[in-house]
C-alpha positions, 0 to 999 in steps of 0.5 A: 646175095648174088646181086651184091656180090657181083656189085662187090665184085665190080666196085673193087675192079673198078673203083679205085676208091670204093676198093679203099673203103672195102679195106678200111671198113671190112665188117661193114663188107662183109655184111653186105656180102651176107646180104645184111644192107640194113644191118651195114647201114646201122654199122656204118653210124657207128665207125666214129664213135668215141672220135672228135666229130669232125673226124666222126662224120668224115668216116661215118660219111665214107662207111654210109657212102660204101654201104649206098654204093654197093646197094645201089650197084646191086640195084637193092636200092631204087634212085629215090632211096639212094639219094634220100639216104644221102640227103638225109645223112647231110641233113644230119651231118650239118646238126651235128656240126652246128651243134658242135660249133654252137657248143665251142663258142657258147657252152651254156647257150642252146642252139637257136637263131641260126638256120640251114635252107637246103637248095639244089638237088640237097633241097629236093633230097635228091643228093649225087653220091658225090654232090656238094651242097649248096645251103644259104645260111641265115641268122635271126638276131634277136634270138642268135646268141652272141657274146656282149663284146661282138655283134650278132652278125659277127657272132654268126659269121664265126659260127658259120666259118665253123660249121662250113669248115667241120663239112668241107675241110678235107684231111687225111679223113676226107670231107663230109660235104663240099660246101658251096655258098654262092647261091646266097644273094650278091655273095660277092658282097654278103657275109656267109650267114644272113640276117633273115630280115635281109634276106626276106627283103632281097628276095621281095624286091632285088631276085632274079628270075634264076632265084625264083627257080632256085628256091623251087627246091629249098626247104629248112635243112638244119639248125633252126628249122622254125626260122628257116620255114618262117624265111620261106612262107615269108617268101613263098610269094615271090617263088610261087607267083599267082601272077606268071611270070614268064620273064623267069621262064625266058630265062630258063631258056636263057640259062639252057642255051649259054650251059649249051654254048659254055659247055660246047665241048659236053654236048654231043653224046660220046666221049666228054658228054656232059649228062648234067648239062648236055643238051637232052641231059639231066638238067633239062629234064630238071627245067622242064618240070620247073617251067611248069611249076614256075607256070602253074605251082602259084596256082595249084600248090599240088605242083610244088614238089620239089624232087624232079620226079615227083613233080612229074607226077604231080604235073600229069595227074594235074593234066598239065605234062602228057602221061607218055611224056613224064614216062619218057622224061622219068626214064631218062631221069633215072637212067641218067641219075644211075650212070652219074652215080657209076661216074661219081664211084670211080674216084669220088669226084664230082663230074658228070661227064662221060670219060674222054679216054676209051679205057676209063669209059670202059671202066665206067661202063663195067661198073654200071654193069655194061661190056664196054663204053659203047654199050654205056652210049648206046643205052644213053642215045635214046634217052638223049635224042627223047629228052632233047626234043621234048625241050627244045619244044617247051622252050621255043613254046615258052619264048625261048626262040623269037626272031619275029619282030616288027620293023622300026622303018615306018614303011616296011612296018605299013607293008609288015601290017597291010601283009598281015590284013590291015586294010588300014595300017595308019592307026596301028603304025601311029600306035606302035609308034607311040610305044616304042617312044615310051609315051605310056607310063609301062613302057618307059623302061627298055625291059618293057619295051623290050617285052613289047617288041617280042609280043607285037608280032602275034597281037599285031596278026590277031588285031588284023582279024578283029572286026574292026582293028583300028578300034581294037588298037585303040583299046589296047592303047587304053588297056596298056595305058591303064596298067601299073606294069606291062612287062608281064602281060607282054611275056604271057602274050610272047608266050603263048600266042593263042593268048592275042587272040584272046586277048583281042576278042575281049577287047573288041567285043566285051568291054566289061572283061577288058575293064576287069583286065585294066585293074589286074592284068593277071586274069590273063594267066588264068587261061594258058591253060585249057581246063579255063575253058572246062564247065565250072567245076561242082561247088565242093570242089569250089569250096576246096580251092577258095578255102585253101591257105599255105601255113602261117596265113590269116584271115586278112590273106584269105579275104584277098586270096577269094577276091582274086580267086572269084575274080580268075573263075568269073573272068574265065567264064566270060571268056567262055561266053565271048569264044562260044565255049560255053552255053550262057546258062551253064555260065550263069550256073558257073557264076552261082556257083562261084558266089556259093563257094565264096559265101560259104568260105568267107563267111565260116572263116568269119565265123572262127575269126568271130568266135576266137574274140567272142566264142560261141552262143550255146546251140545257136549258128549262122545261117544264110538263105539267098533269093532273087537270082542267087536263090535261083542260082543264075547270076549273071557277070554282074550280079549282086548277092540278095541275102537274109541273114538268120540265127538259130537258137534262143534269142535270150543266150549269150556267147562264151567267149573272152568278150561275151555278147547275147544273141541277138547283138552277137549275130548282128554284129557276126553278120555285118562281118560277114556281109563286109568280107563278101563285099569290102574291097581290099587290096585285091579289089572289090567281090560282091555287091551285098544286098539284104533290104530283103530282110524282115522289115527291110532296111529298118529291121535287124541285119540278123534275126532269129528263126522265130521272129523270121517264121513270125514275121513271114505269117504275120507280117510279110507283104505280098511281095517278100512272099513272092520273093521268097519263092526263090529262097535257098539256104547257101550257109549253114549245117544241114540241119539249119539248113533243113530247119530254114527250108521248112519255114519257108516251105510253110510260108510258101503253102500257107492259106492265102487269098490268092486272088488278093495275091495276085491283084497285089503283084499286078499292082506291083508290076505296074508300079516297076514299069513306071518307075524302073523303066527300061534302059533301052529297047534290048531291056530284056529284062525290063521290057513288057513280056520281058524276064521281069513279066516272066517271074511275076507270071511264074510267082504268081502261077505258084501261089494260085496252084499251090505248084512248082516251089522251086527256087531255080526258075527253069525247074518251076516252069517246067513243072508248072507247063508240064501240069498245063498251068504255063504255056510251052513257050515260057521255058524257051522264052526264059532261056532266050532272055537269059542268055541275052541277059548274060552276054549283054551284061559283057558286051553291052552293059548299060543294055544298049543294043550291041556294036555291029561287029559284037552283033554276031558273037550276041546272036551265036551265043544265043542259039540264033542264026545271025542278029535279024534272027535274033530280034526276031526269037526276042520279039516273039518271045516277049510277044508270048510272055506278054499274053500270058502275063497280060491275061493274069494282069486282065484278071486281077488289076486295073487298067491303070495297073497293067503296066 
């Protein structure tokens, strides 16, 4: 009560035009002077009742607006509540005003077919007490309604005039909102309500950067708010880029220095000081939250808030923006927020800066319950001074300050290069110089070359520390040369400098990733952060992110969204490996697990897609088990995906949908789908090779059979090999109870009676005929190569049958249970983790197995745990050297001489 006396108080001695509402709205003051807030906003809906609407909401607009004043001056209200209340309200006004003008033009039509998007401070509701609003008006004409002498377009026009003119007309009432419709496209040229189709096009094709960040805060306001959501999931691509855009960035920063040169007089804190567009303001705490969504939001839809500070929560609890930052910023926020408020009460103008004359400062800071306008200033320094610092920071970080460029005269470019470290600078200058002629296909346009220059610089450095920068050069031309556009990778390079480095130690030494970044140079945006370089997070959490879609998307849209999304984690991964950042057997783990969460969530959305057609057979699912290295969960940068496709349930049943099928045609025909979504290419190019000749009777039998015929056919049937690789079997899709089904017929086979000698004479035989049919591809071969990985699993499945002893399909576990009990030597486990993590770096930098460059060779033996490359051949020897003994003493045992390969 003593609150909202005292805010009376001040409001009526310092407010020329909250003193007028006072005295027209008497019962509404003394409410809230008996401390009825809640009791004087419901009143205050009520003030135009029985009144022609216009005149309703401008004095409904005038009650509410001294119920918030007076709430907010008393501080009854939080900043979120007060600006709420206020969107909220302009939300409702712009209804009641369609409906009106939907019910003057045609009386017996209902209103649909014309939309209100909110953008702004209205989208984010976050409305100043004295704000207008700035709504892009949108029309569909196959639904608006229209008279059969004018056209939809015409027929919208009018109703927007309408709308626009019961908000914004100012009477001896007043207004509700002031109305501005110049963010719409091209307004100069465009009718006031546009064709939704129109507009989705505009915004695919022809927006700028500036839009992008607009619309960061849109959302469908009013009217036909079916059509408003569907323009904006039509157009969430382009606000919410996967591919970063760091033009719209730039621009950002571009935006923040002409505010600051336009609006000179407003910077300096004092007298005039702009608190919207002063530097360390209002609208540089709001672009610094909208930079990082604009970087990040199209990856991680948790970012896309659109309140200022929502989103600095939202960045923080992501690990993107520092806790202590988003501290500092929010305070200022609010604090600014207030003070605009306490500007905006004195006479209900919309102007954020500070008075020029001492005794109105005064004024203002008297209202905000301050002694005078020194007071007001002082508790804005601090604030000012933090919020300043902290985005002249983001903004030179984000590109916002280049002055570095490389020289166009050929000779102090040969003496920029040689200062940087090029011992030989012709290569780079004769590059360089093909690019600024535009000779490249991505570099003919002047944003392009324009983009180049800004980036040369740092890549330029970091080329002159490769091993072998001419080389490097090379590269980099063939990368640029292969690209459909370059303007965005020279952006994020410009960018974010520690992304050359990168960059070059790809293309120096892993020819697989630099292939990878040719096709889809947004896989470089996946690592401006550093969690790209945190351990593969736990498959549910894979499982979660892959799986996601925004509303409205389909089938189709999650097929391309997994391949991009499979394709940023294994990039990330390799660039792991190649920087030393991880273990190569964690980044095989991280690779299994990436295939995991793939198959699980391409083949349940499969499955429903399946069942809206067929429907469902009774008591019969899916079920997926993987063996070779996907059973074991290591999979390497290339890896394919060896996978038997199973069923549940009675054979004989049929489904119940739409179309029926029996079971057995029903899962094949389910299975060949899901095999495709794992496999086909598709606008976002290819995921996995799909291998499934592992399946009962091979490449004759069915795609999908039953588990019966699956545990028949493994007893009966089965060679001795399906019985070896089965020993890596692992169901990866399925409930829990197929799954648990599957891994009891597998066990059972696994420890069924056998004739292990028999066994073991057949994987000899086996062997040998893999060495003289598969030979190695080089003398780095190591998992083709006598002693090699090969040698290793046969020595491992061999040893499981003959001692009934550790089942596991992860190799690493059955060894190690097998030399704990003695039956492999201590040496095998290190040996296997030797190869491996050759296998895994040589699958990046030297793919068809040939021993890698001279400058790769150091990066080979780091990643591996060696000493330098000498070393490295010498672990490997031994190794071979050890695996050989023991699979050669199985091979002595039980083959001919002919069999031991």
């Amino acid at each position: 009560m003593t609150g909202l006396t005292d805010a009376l108080d001040r409001a009526g001695a310092n407010s020329g035009y909250l003193a007028r509402q006072m005295e027209v709205f008497p019962d509404i003051v003394a409410l809230l002077a008996d401390g009825a807030i809640d009791v004087a906003w419901d009143r205050a809906a009520l003030v135009g009742e029985g009144e022609p609407v216009g005149r309703a909401l401008r004095l409904e607009k005038r009650a509410r607006g001294l119920v918030i004043a007076i709430a907010d001056l008393a501080g009854a209200w939080p900043l979120e509540t007060v600006t709420a209340r206020l969107s909220a309200f302009a939300d409702a006004a712009l209804d009641r005003a369609i409906a009106t003008a939907f019910q003057e033009r045609y009386p017996d039509a209902e209103p649909r077919g014309f939309a209100v998007l909110a953008l702004g401070k209205h989208g984010s509701a976050e409305l100043n007490y004295s704000s207008d609003i700035d709504p892009i008006l949108l029309f569909d004409p196959t639904t608006l309604p229209h008279s059969t002498r004018e056209e939809p377009v015409e027929a919208a026009v009018r109703l927007g005039r309408r709308v626009v003119s019961l908000m914004n007309d100012v009477t001896a009432d007043g207004y509700v909102f002031r109305v501005d419709l110049r963010l719409r496209p091209s307004p100069e040229a465009t009718p006031i309500v546009l064709p939704v189709e129109a507009a989705i096009s505009y915004y695919e094709s022809t927006a700028m950067g500036w839009e992008q960040a607009a619309f960061i805060r849109a959302r469908a306001a009013a009217g036909d708010r079916a059509l408003g959501q569907m323009f904006l999931t039509a157009i969430r691509p382009f606000v919410w880029r996967r591919s970063l855009d760091f033009g719209a960035v730039s621009g950002i920063g571009e935006i923040t220095r002409r505010i600051r040169d336009h609006y000179a007089q407003g910077q300096r804190l004092g007298a005039g000081y702009d608190l919207k567009r002063g530097r360390g303001g209002i609208r540089e705490v709001e672009f610094f939250a909208q930079i990082h969504q604009l970087i990040h939001g199209g990856r991680d839809p948790s970012l896309r808030a659109p309140a200022t500070l929502d989103a600095l929560a939202a960045l923080t609890a992501a690990g993107i923006v520092a806790g202590e930052t988003t501290a500092v910023l929010g305070a200022a926020y609010r604090e600014y927020r207030t003070i605009e408020h306490r500007l905006q009460m004195v006479n209900d103008l919309q102007t954020h800066s500070l008075p020029t004359s001492p005794e109105s400062l005064d004024t203002v800071a008297r209202l905000a319950g301050l002694a005078d306008g020194d007071a007001l200033v002082a508790e804005l320094a601090p604030h000012i001074e933090r919020v300043g610092t902290l985005y002249d920071g983001l903004v030179a970080a984000s590109g916002g300050d280049k002055n570095d460029h490389l020289s166009r005269s050929p000779d102090a470019l040969a003496e920029q290069l040689a200062e940087m470290g090029f011992a030989d600078p012709a290569p780079a200058l004769a590059r360089i110089a093909e690019w600024r002629e535009g000779n490249a296909r991505v570099l003919r346009s002047p944003p392009a070359r324009e983009a180049l220059e800004d980036m040369l610089p740092e890549v330029m450095r970091a080329i002159a520390k490769a091993p072998d920068p001419a080389a490097t050069v090379l590269r980099l031309d063939a990368l640029l040369r292969g690209l459909p556009s370059a303007i965005n990778i020279f952006r994020l390079l410009s960018a974010r400098p520690g992304l050359a480095q990168i960059l070059v130690e790809i293309l120096s030494h892993a020819p697989t990733l630099a292939e990878a970044l040719g096709r889809q140079a947004s896989l470089l945006d996946g690592l401006i952060d550093a969690s790209a370089f945190d351990p593969m997070p736990p498959i549910a959490q894979l499982i979660a992110d892959f799986g996601h879609q925004e509303a409205g998307e389909g089938y189709e849209a999650l097929l391309d969204s997994v391949r991009k999304k499979v394709g940023e984690r294994r990039f990330a991964l390799g660039v792991q490996i190649v920087r030393g950042a991880s273990d190569p057997i964690e980044a095989a783990a991280g690779y299994g697990r990436v295939a995991g969460a793939a198959i699980e969530v391409l083949a349940a959305a499969t499955v429903a897609e399946f069942e809206r057609t067929h429907g469902r057979i009774p008591g019969g699912e899916l079920v997926i088990l993987a063996l070779g290295r996907l059973g074991g969960g290591l999979l390497t940068h290339a890896s394919d995906l060896d996978l038997i496709f199973l069923f549940t349930g009675d054979f004989a049943a049929e489904s119940d949908g739409a179309k029926p099928l029996g079971a057995t045609q029903y899962f094949n025909r389910l299975a060949q789908r899901v095999g495709n979504a794992l496999s086909v290419a598709t606008a976002a190019g290819p995921l996995y090779e799909v291998d499934t000749r592992l399946r009962p009777s091979g490449a004759q039998g069915l795609l999908c059979v039953s588990y019966d015929s699956f545990a028949r056919y493994q007893a009966e049937s089965a060679w001795a090999w399906e019985h070896l690789a089965l020993t890596r079997a692992r169901p990866v899709f399925g409930s829990a109870a197929a799954r648990g089904a599957l891994q009891d017929i597998v066990t059972h086979t696994l420890r069924a009676e056998r004739d292990t000698a028999e066994l073991a004479r057949a994987a000899v035989k086996m062997r040998g005929d893999i060495a003289t049919h598969k030979r190695p591809k080089g003398d780095l071969d190591v998992k083709l190569l006598p002693g090699g990985l090969v040698d290793i699993e046969f020595l491992v499945h061999v040893t499981q049958f003959r001692t009934g002893q550790g089942f596991a399909p992860d190799l690493r576990d059955a060894i190690a249970t097998l030399t704990d009990a003695g039956h492999l030597p201590a040496t095998i486990l290190p040996a296997h983790d030797l190869m491996i993590r050759y296998l895994v770096v040589a699958r990046l930098v030297t793919p068809g197995s040939e021993e890698p460059a001279a400058e790769t060779r150091p990066l080979v033996a780091r990643a591996c745990g060696a000493k330098d490359w000498a070393d490295l051949l010498a672990q490997i020897a031994a190794a071979r050297q050890s695996v050989g003994a023991a699979w050669g003493g199985i091979a002595k045992e039980f083959g001919d001489a002919d069999d031991r390969g």
